[in-house]
C-alpha positions as CSV (number, residue, x, y, z in Angstrom):
1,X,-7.4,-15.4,21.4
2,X,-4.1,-17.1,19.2
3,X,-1.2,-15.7,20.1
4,X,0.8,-17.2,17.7
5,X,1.4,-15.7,14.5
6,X,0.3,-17.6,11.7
7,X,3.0,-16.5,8.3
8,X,5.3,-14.1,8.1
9,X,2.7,-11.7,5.7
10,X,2.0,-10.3,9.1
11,X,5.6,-9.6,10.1
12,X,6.1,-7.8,6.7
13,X,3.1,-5.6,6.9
14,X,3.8,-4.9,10.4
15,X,7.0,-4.0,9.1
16,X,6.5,-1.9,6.5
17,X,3.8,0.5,8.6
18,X,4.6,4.1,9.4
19,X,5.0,4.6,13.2
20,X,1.9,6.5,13.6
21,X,0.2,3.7,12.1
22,X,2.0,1.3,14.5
23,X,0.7,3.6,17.1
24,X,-2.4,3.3,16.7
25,X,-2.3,-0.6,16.3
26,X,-1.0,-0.3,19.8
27,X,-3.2,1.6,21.1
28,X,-6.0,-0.8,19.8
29,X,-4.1,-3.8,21.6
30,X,-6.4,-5.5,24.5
31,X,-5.8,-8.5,27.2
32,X,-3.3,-10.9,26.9
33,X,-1.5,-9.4,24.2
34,X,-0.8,-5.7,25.8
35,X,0.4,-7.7,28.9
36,X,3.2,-9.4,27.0
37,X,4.0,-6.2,25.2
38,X,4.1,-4.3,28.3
39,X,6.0,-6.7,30.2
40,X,8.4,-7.5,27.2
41,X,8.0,-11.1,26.3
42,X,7.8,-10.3,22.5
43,X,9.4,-7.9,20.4
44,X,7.3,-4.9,19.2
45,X,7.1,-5.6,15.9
46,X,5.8,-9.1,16.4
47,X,3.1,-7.0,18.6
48,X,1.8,-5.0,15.8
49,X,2.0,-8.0,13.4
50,X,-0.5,-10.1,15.7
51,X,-2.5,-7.0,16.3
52,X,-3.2,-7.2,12.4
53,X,-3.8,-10.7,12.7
54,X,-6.1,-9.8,15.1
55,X,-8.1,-7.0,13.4
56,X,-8.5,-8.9,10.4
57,X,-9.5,-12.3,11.8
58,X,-12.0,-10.2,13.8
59,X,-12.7,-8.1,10.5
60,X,-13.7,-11.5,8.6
61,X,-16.1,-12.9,11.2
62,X,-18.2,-9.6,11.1
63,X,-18.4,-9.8,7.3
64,X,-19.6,-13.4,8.0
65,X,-22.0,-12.5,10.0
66,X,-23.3,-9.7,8.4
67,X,-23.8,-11.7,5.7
68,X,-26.0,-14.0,7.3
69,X,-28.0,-11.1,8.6
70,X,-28.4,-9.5,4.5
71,X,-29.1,-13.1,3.8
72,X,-31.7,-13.4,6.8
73,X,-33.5,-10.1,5.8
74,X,-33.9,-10.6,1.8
75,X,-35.6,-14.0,3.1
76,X,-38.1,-12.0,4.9
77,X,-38.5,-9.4,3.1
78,X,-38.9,-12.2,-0.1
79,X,-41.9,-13.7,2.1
80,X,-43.7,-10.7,3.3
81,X,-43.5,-9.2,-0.6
């Protein structure tokens, strides 16, 4: 996992969420990054900007790869019909 934050979009959508939804960002944070949160090496908001960094880098690799499995299964189903 990057922990660097790669443009300041994330700092401005961090920035602009309510608390609750900052909450649950928090909530959602694993490893490395909770550790620094917890033990205060980087600010809060910087948290919840990386944490949607995070989600969405994560969110892009499963449309990826669902798409490889649509693309997978209209192959078979173009060979067995």
């Amino acid at each position: 996992m990057n922990l660097k934050l790669s443009s300041q979009e994330y700092l401005d959508q961090a920035a602009a969420l309510s608390k609750e939804d900052a909450e649950r960002l928090f909530a959602r944070m694993r490893g490395k990054l909770a550790r620094k949160v917890e033990s205060e090496k980087i600010p809060s908001l910087e948290a919840v900007a990386l944490q949607l960094q995070i989600e969405d880098e994560e969110l892009q690799e499963w449309r990826q790869r669902w798409a490889e499995i649509e693309q997978r299964e209209a192959a078979r189903t173009k060979k067995g019909g």
